[in-house]
Structure formats: structure tokens, C-alpha cells
C-alpha positions in Angstrom: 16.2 15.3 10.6 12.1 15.2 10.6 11.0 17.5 13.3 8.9 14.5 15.0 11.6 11.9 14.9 13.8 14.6 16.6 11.4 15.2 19.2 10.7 11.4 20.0 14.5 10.9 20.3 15.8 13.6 22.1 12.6 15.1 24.3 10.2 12.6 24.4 11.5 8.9 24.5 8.6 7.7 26.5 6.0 9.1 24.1 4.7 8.0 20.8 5.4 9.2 17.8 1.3 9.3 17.3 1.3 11.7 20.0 4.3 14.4 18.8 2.5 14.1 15.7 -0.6 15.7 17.0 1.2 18.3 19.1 2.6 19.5 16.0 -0.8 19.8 14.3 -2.2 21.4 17.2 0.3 24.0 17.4 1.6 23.1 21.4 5.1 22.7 19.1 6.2 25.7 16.8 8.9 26.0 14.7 10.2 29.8 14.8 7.0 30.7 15.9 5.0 29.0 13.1 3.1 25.8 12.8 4.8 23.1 11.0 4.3 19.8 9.3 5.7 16.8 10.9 7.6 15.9 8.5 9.1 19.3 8.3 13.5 19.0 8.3 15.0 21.1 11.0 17.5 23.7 9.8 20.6 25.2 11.7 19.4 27.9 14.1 15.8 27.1 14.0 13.9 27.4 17.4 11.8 25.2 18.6 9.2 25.8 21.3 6.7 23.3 22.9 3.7 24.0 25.2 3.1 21.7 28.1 -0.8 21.6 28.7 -2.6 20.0 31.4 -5.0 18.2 29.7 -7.9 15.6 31.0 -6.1 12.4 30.1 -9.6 10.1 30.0 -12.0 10.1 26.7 -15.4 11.4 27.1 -18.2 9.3 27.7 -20.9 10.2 25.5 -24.4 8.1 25.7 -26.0 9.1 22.2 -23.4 6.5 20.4 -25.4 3.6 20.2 -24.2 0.3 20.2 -25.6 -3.0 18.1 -24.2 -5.6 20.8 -23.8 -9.2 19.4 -23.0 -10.8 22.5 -20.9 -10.2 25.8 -20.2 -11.6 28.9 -17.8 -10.7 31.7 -14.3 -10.9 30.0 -15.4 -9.3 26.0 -18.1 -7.8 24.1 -18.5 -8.6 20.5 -20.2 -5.3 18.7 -21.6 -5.1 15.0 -19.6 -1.8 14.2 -21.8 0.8 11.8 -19.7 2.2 9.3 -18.7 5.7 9.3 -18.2 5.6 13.0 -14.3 6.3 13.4 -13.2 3.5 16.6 -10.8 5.4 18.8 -10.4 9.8 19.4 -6.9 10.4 18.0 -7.2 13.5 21.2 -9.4 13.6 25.0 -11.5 16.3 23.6 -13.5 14.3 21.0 -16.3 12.1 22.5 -18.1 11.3 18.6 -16.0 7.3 18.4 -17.0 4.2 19.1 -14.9 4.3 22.3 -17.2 7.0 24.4 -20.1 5.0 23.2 -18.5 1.9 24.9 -17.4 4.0 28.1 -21.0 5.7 28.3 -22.1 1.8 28.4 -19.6 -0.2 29.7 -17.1 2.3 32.4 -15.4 -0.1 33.8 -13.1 -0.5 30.4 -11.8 2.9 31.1 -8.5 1.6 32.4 -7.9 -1.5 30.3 -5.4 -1.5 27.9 -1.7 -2.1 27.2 1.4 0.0 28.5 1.7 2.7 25.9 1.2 6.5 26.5 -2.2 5.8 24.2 -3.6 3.4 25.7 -6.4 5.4 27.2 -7.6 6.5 23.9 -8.2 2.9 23.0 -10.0 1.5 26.7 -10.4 -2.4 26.2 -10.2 -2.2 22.2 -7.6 -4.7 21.0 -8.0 -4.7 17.3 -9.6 -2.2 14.9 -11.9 -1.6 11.8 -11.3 1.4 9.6 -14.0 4.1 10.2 -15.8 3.2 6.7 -15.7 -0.5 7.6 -18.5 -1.8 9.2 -18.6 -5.2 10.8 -18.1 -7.3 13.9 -15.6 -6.3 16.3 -14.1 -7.7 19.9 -13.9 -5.6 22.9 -11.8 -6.6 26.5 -14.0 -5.9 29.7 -10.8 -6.7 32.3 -6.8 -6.7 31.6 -6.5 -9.9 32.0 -8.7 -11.1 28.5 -7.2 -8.0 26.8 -3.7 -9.1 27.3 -4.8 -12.4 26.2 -6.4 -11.0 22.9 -3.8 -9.0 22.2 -1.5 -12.0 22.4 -3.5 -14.4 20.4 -3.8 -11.7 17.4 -0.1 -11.1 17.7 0.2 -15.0 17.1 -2.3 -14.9 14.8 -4.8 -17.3 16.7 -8.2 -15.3 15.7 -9.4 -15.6 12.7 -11.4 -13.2 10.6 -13.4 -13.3 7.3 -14.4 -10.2 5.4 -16.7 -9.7 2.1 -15.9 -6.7 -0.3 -17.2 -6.1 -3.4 -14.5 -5.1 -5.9 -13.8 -4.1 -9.6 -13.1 -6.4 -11.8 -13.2 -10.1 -12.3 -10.6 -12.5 -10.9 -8.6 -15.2 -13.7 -8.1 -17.5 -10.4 -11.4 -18.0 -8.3 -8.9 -18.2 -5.2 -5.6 -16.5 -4.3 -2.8 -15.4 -1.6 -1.3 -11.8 -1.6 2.1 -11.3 0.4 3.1 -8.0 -0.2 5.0 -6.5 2.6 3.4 -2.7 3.4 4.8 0.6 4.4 3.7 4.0 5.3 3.8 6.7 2.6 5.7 9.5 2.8 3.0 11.7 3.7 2.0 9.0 6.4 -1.7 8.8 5.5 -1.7 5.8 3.5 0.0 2.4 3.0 2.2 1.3 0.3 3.6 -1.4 -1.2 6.7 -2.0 0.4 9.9 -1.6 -2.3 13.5 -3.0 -1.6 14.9 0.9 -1.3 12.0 1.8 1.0 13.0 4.5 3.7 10.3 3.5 6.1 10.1 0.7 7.9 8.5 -2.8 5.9 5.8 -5.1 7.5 4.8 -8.1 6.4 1.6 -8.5 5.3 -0.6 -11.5 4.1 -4.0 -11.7 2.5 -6.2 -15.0 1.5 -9.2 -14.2 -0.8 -11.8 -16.6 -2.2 -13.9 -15.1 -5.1 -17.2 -15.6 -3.9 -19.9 -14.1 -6.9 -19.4 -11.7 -9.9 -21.6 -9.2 -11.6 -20.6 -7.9 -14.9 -17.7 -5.9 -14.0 -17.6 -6.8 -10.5 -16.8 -9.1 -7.9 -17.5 -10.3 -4.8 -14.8 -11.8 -2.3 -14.2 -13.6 1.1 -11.3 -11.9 2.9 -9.1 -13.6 4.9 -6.5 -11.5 6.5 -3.9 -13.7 8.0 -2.1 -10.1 9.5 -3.5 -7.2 10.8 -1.7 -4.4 9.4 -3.3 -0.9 8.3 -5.4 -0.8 5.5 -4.1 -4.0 4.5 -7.6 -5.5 2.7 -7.7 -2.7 0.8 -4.2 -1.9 -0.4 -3.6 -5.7 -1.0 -6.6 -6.0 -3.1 -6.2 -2.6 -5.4 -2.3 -3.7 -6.0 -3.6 -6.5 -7.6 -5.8 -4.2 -9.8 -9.0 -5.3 -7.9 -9.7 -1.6 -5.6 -12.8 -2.0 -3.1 -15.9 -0.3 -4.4 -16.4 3.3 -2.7 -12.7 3.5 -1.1 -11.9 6.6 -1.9 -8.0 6.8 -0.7 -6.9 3.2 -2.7 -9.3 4.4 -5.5 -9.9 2.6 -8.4 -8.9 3.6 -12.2 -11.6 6.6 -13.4 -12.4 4.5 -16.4 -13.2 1.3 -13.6 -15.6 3.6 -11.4 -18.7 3.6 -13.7 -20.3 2.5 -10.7 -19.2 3.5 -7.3 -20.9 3.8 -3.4 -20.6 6.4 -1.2 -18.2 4.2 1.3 -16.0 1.7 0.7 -17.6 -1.9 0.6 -16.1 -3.4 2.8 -17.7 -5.1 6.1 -16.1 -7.5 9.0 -18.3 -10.7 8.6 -17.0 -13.2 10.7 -14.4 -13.7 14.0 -13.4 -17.0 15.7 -11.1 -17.8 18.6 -10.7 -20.1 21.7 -10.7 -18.7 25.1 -10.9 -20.5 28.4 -11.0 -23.6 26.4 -14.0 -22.7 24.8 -14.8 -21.9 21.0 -16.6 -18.9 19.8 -17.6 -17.6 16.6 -19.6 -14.4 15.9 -21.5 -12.8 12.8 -22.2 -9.9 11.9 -25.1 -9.2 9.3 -24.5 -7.3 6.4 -25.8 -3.9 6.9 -28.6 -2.2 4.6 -26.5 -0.1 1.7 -24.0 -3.5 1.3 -27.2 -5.9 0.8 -28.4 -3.1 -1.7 -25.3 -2.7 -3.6 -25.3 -6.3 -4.3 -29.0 -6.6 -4.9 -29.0 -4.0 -7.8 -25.8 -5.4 -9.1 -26.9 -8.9 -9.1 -30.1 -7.7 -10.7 -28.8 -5.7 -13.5 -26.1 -8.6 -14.2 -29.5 -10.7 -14.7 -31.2 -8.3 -16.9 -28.1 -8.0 -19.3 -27.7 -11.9 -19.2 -31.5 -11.9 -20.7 -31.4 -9.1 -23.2 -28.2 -11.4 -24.7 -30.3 -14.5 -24.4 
């Protein structure tokens, strides 16, 4: 058996698997004295030792993480995320995510969340944006609107609309992708899910509307009707359309004449009811998108004249 299943069943039923996972990588668990990977098999007679630490279980605040605030009032916060800015620590000791910039500005989050041994890595955050992602994101400032939030995206009642440029052009101008996903074996990347799959299937469903092109390129509306992990970008490179600039669902060598230096993706849009009221944020594209698609557009122009 995996060395991190094992633990979660036997030693730490209360825990995440998240968690054991970046014991392991730390080295607070050994495997006859060594560091090993999680996914590594136990063997008869291997020994396994783990170090309890007593840790600081609270993030760090940290006050030079500025934040581009759409809107908030006393129950959420609606942020314009920058990309490169990873959202939540994946330990206590790093303060450089979006969340210390939200505690530095907003402490009373600092206990608001949901019942798992995590939670306080992710104070009032009840959805996320990759770290290369940029875009508009919704924050709880009590329990009570978190637990509602996290409800309504469970049921699927906020809505969210993305833009990406991709590679290629589209034969259909609109188009649904339902392709259940799964985690690799490696576990840092999504996959399509196949029927003889060892890990555990989702389902996952994607809307897209193409909105421009540019010679080899495209530009779509993304309309993610679940919220699983990576699931814009796998769904659109299994359908031979990658994002520009991601570099882990990469694109074909022969498509990436022209690449970016981060995936192109940004979180335009959110809508949901709450308290009987209706609310709808934007979040402007930021500077390299808007330049991408300037320079694309522009050069599409320039070859449309030459063949004129």
C-alpha cells in the first residue's frame, strides 16, 4: 500500500491526505531513516518513524501583499486576483499568498472556514484561482456567508465566465466538454478520466463560446459549470485547443510558435444571489492579456492586408 494512504487509514483518520503528504516531503515521516515519496509502497519489515512538531497552526499575516479590492461589504469581498500570486500556503511558515495579504487587511477572517484540519490555511476563501490565473475572486468575511457560498458552489448557483486565449481555431463557434477528470499518478496534474482509472473520477463540465480568432489562435468565453482542478485548462487542451503560456497542459511544440510567459487565462466575471439580492462583479483584463491580444489582433490585420 502507498505510504500516505497507509498513514491516513491507520494513524491519522482525522487528517487529510493534503497534510501526510507534506509531512512526507518535509521529512517529519521517514521510511528506514530516509525521505520518501508519497507514493512510495511499503515493504515487509520497513520502519516507519514520524515526528510530532508543535507548530503555529495560524498563517502569517504579511502587509506588503497588496490587494486590488473590487468591492466588499460586511459578509464578502470580491478581489481582482494578480496572477502569479499562489491563493493559499500549502504550510504556516509561508506568509507570500494571497491569504496573508487578506489577514494583514481583513483579521477577522482568520477563523472562518469549513471543518477540515486545513481550513486555517484557507481563512474565508471558498473557491480558488490557479496561481497563474488572474481574475476576480470571492472572499467570506463571517461563517455564516462562507457556509452559504460554499453551498451555492456545491449546487452550482454562482456562475463564472472566463476568457483564454488558445491555439487553434474552433470548427463549431460554441461547444460543451463533459469529460470526467482524475488525478495523475504522480498527483500534480489532472487527467482525463478513463473507464480502468485507479483514482477516483469526478465529473467535470465545461461551456465555451468562441469569442475572436487571430490567425492561429482563438479567443474563448469560459463557462465552467463545475469547479474541479485545473478543469479550464485540461478540458480545453483534450480537445486539442491548450491555453497560451500553460506550461503543465502544454500545447504541441509545432503549435507554440507563439507562446506568453503565463498561461492566459483570467477570471472575468462572477454572479450570485445572496440575501435576496443580485450581484455581479468584473474584473478588468490585466496589462500582458490586453497586450497579447493587441499584437495578435494586429499582426492578424497586417497578414489579412499583405493578402489583400
Amino acid at each position: 500500500m502507498r505510504i500516505d494512504k497507509f498513514l491516513v487509514r491507520n494513524f491519522f483518520s482525522n487528517g487529510s491526505r493534503a497534510e501526510i503528504i507534506r509531512k512526507i516531503n518535509s521529512g517529519d515521516i521517514l521510511v528506514n531513516q530516509k525521505i520518501v515519496k508519497p507514493s512510495y509502497h511499503l515493504k515487509k519489515n520497513d520502519v516507519v518513524e514520524i515526528t510530532a512538531r508543535k507548530i503555529v497552526r495560524q498563517i502569517q499575516s504579511n502587509s506588503e501583499i497588496k490587494l486590488e479590492i473590487i468591492f466588499q461589504n460586511n459578509d464578502f469581498l470580491v478581489i481582482n486576483k494578480p496572477d502569479g500570486l499562489t491563493v493559499h500556503p500549502l504550510n504556516f511558515t509561508d506568509n507570500q499568498t494571497l491569504a496573508s495579504g487578506l489577514l494583514a487587511q481583513f483579521p477577522e477572517i482568520k477563523n472562518i472556514g469549513d471543518k477540515s484540519s486545513d481550513s486555517k490555511l484557507r481563512p474565508g476563501i471558498v473557491h480558488r484561482l490557479d496561481k497563474e490565473t488572474s481574475g476576480v475572486m470571492l472572499i467570506a468575511r463571517n461563517q455564516k456567508t462562507f457556509t452559504a457560498l460554499k453551498k451555492m458552489f456545491g449546487a452550482r448557483k454562482i456562475e463564472k465566465k472566463y476568457l483564454a486565449w488558445v491555439y487553434g481555431q474552433f470548427s463549431e463557434k460554441e461547444g460543451l466538454i463533459e469529460k470526467a477528470l482524475s488525478r495523475s499518478k504522480n498527483y500534480k496534474k489532472q487527467v482525463i478520466a478513463k473507464t480502468n482509472s485507479l483514482q477516483k473520477s469526478r465529473t467535470a463540465v465545461t461551456h465555451y463560446k468562441v469569442k475572436k480568432t487571430a490567425g492561429d489562435f482563438s479567443l474563448v468565453e469560459v463557462f465552467p459549470k463545475t469547479g474541479r482542478t485545473h478543469q479550464i485548462r485540461i478540458h480545453l487542451a483534450s480537445i486539442g485547443h491548450p491555453v497560451v503560456g500553460d506550461k503543465l497542459y502544454k500545447a504541441p511544440k509545432k503549435l507554440r510558435k507563439i507562446s506568453a510567459s503565463r498561461q492566459l487565462l483570467h477570471a472575468a466575471k462572477i454572479s450570485f444571489s445572496l440575501g435576496k439580492k443580485d450581484f455581479m462583479f468584473q474584473a478588468p483584463l490585466p496589462q500582458d492579456f490586453s497586450h497579447f491580444s493587441k499584437s495578435l489582433l494586429a499582426s492578424s490585420l497586417d497578414e489579412k492586408r499583405l493578402k489583400s
